[in-house]
C-alpha angles and dihedrals in degrees: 000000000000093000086044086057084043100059110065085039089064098041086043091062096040090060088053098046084045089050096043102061080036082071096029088059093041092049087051102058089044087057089046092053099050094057096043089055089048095056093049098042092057086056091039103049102030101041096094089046087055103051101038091050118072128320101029107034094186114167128262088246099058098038083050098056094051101053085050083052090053087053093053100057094043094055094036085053086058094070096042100043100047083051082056102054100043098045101033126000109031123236100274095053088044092057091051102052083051087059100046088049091036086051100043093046090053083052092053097045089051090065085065094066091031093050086043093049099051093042087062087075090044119132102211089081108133128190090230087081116101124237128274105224095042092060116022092091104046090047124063096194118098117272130202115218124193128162138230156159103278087042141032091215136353130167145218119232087237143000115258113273090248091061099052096052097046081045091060092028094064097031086052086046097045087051095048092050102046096049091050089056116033090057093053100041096068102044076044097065094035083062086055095053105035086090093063088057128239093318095060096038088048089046083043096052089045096060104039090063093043086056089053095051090049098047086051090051096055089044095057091036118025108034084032091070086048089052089049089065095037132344103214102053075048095060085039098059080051091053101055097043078065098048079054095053092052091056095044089054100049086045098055081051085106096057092032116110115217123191134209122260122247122224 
């Protein structure tokens, strides 16, 4: 009789373990999402502020190719990484890797407003250099602004070889990155709370877009004002809260759950 009144106690309390880490690792991978989307949408939305604004001056035009550009790649990388994960890698490793690309190319971007920043103070400013508001919209290269005390703004006729590199570099990187794991991440976390049943998954999927509306809020709002000030303690701020999605979603490993892949 006693082992009979054992039994669904013990089954009763393995549901609610189960369905606990069920909700931890779901919770985990909200809270992931948020922050990663943070951290695009302050390059996303704000890169065409940044480089048509000094120092840089670029057209429209050409800002607004290459956040079109960003875009691509992020949705392109959709498609391939969710090939990848399913056929490969699994979702969880897939993930990962997004993270390690998405992370390395933010490092890399920041260099530009660092680098920008720093060439303000420069002292190989010379007075030959046109101005910039006299000719960035009748030339569609890009032009590198810096003031000074002569002249509230004068430009050069073309970044230095370096910066743009580490420009594309970090903007081909980002993109790569945040379309890896914001696909995943979702099918991800559906895979967490399929085992609670429709209500879970639908609980699940509400709060994960209401996470990604939130985290795209606080970019265009939030880390804007920051970047209104400067854009590179901006992109900073961005940086970090991804730094801070990466480590939300390894710690909730313990309560994940990874499938197998199918051939």
């Amino acid at each position: 009789m006693e082992s009979d009144e054992r039994a669904p106690l013990l089954l009763t309390w393995t549901i609610i373990q189960s369905s606990t880490q069920d909700a931890l690792a779901c919770a985990t991978v909200i809270a992931a999402n948020l922050f990663e989307r943070l951290a695009y949408f302050s390059i996303a939305g704000n890169l065409v502020f940044f480089l048509t604004k000094e120092p840089l001056c670029w057209s429209i035009t050409l800002a607004t190719v290459t956040i079109l550009v960003l875009m691509a790649i992020a949705s392109c990388m959709g498609l391939l990484s969710g090939w990848l994960s399913d056929s490969y890698l699994g979702r969880y490793l897939t993930i990962v890797a997004g993270y390690i690309i998405y992370i390395f190319g933010y490092s890399v971007f920041l260099c530009v407003p660092y680098y920008s920043q720093n060439l303000a103070t420069s002292e190989n400013v010379t007075e030959s250099y046109t101005l910039c508001n006299a000719t960035r919209l009748k030339n569609e290269t890009p032009l590198f602004c810096v003031e000074n005390d002569t002249n509230p703004m004068v430009c050069a006729e073309s970044e230095p070889a370096n910066f743009l590199t580490m420009l594309y570099v970090g903007v081909i990187l980002v993109g790569i990155g945040a379309g890896t794991v914001h696909t995943n991440l979702a099918s991800f976390g559906g895979d967490q709370a399929r085992s609670g049943g429709i209500r879970s998954t639908h609980r699940f999927f509400t709060g994960y877009y209401w996470s990604l509306n939130l985290g795209a809020i606080l970019a265009l709002v939030g880390v804007a004002i920051i970047q209104n000030l400067s854009f590179f303690h901006g992109f900073i701020v961005a940086g970090f809260s991804l730094v801070v999605s990466f480590l939300l979603f390894t710690m909730g490993e313990s309560t994940e759950l990874r499938h197998s892949i199918e051939s």
